[in-house]
C-alpha positions in Angstrom: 0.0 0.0 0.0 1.3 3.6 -0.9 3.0 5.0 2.0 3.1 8.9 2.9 6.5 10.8 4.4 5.6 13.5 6.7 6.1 16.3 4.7 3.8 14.5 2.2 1.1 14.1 4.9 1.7 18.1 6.0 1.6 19.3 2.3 -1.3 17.3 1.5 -3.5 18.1 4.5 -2.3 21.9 3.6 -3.2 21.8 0.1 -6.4 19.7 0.8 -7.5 21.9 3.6 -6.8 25.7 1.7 -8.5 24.7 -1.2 -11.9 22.6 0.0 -11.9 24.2 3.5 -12.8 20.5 4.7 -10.7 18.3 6.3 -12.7 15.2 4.2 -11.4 16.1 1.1 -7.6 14.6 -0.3 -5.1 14.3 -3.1 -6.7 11.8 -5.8 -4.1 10.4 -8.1 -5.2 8.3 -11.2 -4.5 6.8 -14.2 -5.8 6.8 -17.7 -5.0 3.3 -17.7 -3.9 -0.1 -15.9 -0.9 0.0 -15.2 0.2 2.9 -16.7 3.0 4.7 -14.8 1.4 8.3 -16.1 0.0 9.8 -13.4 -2.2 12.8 -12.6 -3.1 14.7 -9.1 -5.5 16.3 -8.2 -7.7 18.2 -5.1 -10.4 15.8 -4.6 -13.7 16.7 -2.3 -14.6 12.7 -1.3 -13.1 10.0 -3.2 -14.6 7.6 -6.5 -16.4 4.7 -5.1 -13.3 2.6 -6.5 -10.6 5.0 -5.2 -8.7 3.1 -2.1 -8.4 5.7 0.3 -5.1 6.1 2.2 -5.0 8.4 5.6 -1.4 9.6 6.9 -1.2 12.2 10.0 -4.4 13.9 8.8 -3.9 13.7 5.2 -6.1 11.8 2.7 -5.1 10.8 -0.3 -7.1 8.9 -3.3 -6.2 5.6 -5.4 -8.1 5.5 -8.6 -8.1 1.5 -9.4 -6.1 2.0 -13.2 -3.2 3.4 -9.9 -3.4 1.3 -7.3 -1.2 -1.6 -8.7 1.7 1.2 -9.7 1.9 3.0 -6.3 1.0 -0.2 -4.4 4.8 -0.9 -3.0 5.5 2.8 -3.0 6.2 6.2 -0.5 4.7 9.4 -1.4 7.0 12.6 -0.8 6.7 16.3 -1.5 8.7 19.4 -1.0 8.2 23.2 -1.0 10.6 25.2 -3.1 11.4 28.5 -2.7 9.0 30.4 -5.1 6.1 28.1 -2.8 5.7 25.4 -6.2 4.9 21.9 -4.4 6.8 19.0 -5.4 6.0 15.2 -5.2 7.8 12.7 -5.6 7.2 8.6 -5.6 10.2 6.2 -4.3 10.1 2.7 -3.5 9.5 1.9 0.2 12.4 0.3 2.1 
């Protein structure tokens, strides 16, 4: 199961929070298709009824099902640059 760093969980529940104003809402990440390692991201008010739902210090983030299998072994980072752009990145869990 994807795995969140605690930056990752503070970003997301930053991001998630200043744009819905709810705390229910998260970071949805799909797929256009199995397997497919081309991801997208995206605030999310509730998840898809097949979106696995994945909660980290506060943070929610949601699975679409064509994603799942890509990020299931994986850790979820981000970082704030200077200029305030958010980063993410996805590494393989130790």
């Amino acid at each position: 199961m994807l795995t969140l760093t605690e930056n990752a969980s503070t970003i997301v529940k930053t991001i998630t929070l200043q744009t819905t104003g709810t705390e229910d809402a998260g970071l949805r990440i799909s797929s256009p298709a199995a397997a497919s390692t081309d991801l997208s991201v995206a605030v999310a008010s509730s998840p898809e009824a097949t979106d696995a739902v994945i909660e980290s210090g506060g943070a929610r983030i949601f699975v679409d099902e064509n994603a799942a299998p890509v990020l299931d072994d994986k850790i979820l980072d981000a970082q704030v640059d200077e200029a305030g752009a958010v980063r993410f990145a996805i590494g393989e869990q130790a």
